[in-house]
C-alpha positions as CSV (number, residue, x, y, z in Angstrom):
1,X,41.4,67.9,-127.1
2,X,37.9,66.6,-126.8
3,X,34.9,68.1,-127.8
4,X,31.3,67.9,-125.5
5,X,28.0,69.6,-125.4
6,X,29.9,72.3,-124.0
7,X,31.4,72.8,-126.8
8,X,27.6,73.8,-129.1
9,X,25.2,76.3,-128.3
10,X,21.9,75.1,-126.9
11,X,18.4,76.6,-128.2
12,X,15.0,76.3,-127.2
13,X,12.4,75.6,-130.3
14,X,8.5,75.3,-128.7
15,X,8.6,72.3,-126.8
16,X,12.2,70.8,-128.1
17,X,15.9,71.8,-127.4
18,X,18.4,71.6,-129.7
19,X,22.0,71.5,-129.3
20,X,24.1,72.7,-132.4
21,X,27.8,72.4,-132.6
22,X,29.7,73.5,-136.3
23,X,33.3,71.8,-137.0
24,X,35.3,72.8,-139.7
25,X,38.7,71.5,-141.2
26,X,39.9,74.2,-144.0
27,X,41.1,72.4,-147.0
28,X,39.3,68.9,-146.4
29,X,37.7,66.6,-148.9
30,X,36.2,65.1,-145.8
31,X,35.3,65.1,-142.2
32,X,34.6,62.6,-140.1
33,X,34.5,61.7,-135.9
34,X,35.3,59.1,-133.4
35,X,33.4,59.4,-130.0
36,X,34.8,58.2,-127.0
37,X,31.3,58.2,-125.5
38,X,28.2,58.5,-127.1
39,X,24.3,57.7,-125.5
40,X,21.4,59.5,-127.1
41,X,18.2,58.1,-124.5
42,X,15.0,58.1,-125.9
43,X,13.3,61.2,-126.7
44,X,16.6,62.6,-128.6
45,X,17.9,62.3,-131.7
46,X,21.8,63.5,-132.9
47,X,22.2,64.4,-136.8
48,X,25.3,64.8,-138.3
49,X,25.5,66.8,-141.3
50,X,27.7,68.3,-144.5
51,X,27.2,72.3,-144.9
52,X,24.8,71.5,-148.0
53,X,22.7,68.7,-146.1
54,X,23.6,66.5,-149.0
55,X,24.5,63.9,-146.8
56,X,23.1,62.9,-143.5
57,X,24.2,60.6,-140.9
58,X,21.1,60.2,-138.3
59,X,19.3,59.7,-137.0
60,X,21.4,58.3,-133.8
61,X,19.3,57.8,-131.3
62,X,18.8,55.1,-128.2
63,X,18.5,52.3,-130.8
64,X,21.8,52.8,-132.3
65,X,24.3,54.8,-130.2
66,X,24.6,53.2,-126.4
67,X,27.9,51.7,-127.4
68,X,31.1,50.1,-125.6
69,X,34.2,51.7,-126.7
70,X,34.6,54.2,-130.0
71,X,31.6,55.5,-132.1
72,X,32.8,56.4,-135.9
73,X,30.9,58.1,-138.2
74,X,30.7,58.0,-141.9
75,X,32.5,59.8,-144.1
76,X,30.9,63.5,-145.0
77,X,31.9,65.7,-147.9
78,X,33.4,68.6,-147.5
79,X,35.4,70.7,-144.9
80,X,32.7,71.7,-142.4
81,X,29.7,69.4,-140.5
82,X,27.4,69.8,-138.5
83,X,26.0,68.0,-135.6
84,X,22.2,68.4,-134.1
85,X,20.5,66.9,-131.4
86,X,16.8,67.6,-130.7
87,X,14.6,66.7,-128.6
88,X,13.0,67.2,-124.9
89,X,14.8,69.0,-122.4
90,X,14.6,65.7,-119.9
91,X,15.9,63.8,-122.4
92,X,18.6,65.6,-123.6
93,X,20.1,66.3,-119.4
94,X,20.6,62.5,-120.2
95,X,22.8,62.8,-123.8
96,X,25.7,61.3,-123.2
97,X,28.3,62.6,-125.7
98,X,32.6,63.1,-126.2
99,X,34.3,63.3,-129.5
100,X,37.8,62.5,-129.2
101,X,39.1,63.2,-132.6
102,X,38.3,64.5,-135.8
103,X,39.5,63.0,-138.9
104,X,40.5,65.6,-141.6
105,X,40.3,63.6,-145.3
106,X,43.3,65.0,-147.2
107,X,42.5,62.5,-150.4
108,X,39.4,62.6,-152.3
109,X,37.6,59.5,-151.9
110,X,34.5,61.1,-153.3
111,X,35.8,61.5,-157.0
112,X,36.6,57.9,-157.8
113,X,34.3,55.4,-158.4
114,X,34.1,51.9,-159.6
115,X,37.4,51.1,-162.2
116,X,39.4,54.3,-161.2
117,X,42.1,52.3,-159.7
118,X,45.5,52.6,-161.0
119,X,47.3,50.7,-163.6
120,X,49.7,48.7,-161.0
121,X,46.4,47.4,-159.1
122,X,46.4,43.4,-160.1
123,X,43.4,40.8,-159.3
124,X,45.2,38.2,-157.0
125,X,43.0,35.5,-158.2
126,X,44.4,36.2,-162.1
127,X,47.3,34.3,-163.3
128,X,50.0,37.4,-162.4
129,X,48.7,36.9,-159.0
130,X,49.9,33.1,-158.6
131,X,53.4,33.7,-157.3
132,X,51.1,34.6,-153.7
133,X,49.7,31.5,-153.8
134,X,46.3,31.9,-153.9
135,X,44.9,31.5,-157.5
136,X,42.4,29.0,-158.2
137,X,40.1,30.3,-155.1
138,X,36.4,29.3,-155.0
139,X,34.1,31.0,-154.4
C-alpha cells in the first residue's frame, strides 16, 4: 500500500497551502519512511514530525529531496508522525511525493546510549579478537 497526497488533508493558510497527513503505528518506539518518489520544487517545504515536535526532520525542500531511487527518513520517537508541507499553491501542484513503506521500531533504540552494549560485545582490535585476524590495525 502506498501512501500520496491523497492520502492528507489539504488547507489553505493566507497565501500558503498546507498539506497534513498523520501516521500512527500503536505500540512503536519508532517510526520512520521510505519514499519511492519524493520532489519538493521550490517554493515548498515537507516537515516530518514526532506528536511532541521534539524532533524534526525538515526542512526537505528542492535542495535536498529531487532524488533517484528510495528517500529514508530518520528515525522519530514515538508511535505517531507527522508530515507537513507548506507553501504556494503553484508550487505545491508540483510536489512530487509516494511513501512506500513505513517502518514500525519494535526495539528501543532511544534508551541506550554510549556503553549500554551487552557483556558478549568484544573489540575486534583487542587481543580476544585475534583469532579473526585483524588485531594490530592502524589507524
Amino acid at each position: 500500500m502506498k501512501i500520496g497526497l491523497e492520502d492528507g488533508e489539504w488547507y489553505d493558510e493566507g497565501g500558503q497551502s498546507k498539506w497534513k497527513l498523520k501516521i500512527s503505528s500503536p505500540r512503536a518506539y519508532s517510526i520512520n519512511l521510505i519514499f519511492d518518489q519524493l520532489s519538493v520544487p521550490n517554493g515548498a517545504a515537507l516537515y516530518i514530525y514526532d506528536r511532541n515536535r521534539t524532533t524534526v526532520m525538515g526542512p526537505i525542500d528542492e535542495s535536498n529531496s529531487d532524488v533517484e531511487g528510495e528517500f529514508w527518513t530518520d528515525l522519530l520517537p514515538g508511535d505517531g508522525i507527522i508530515l507537513e508541507l507548506l507553501g504556494d499553491k503553484e508550487a505545491l501542484k508540483q510536489v512530487k511525493l509516494s511513501i512506500s513503506k513505513v517502518i514500525h521500531g519494535y526495539i528501543n533504540t532511544f534508551s541506550t546510549g554510549f556503553g549500554a552494549s551487552a557483556p558478549c560485545n568484544v573489540d575486534i582490535d583487542c587481543p580476544v579478537g585475534q583469532p579473526f585476524g585483524l588485531s594490530g590495525l592502524s589507524y
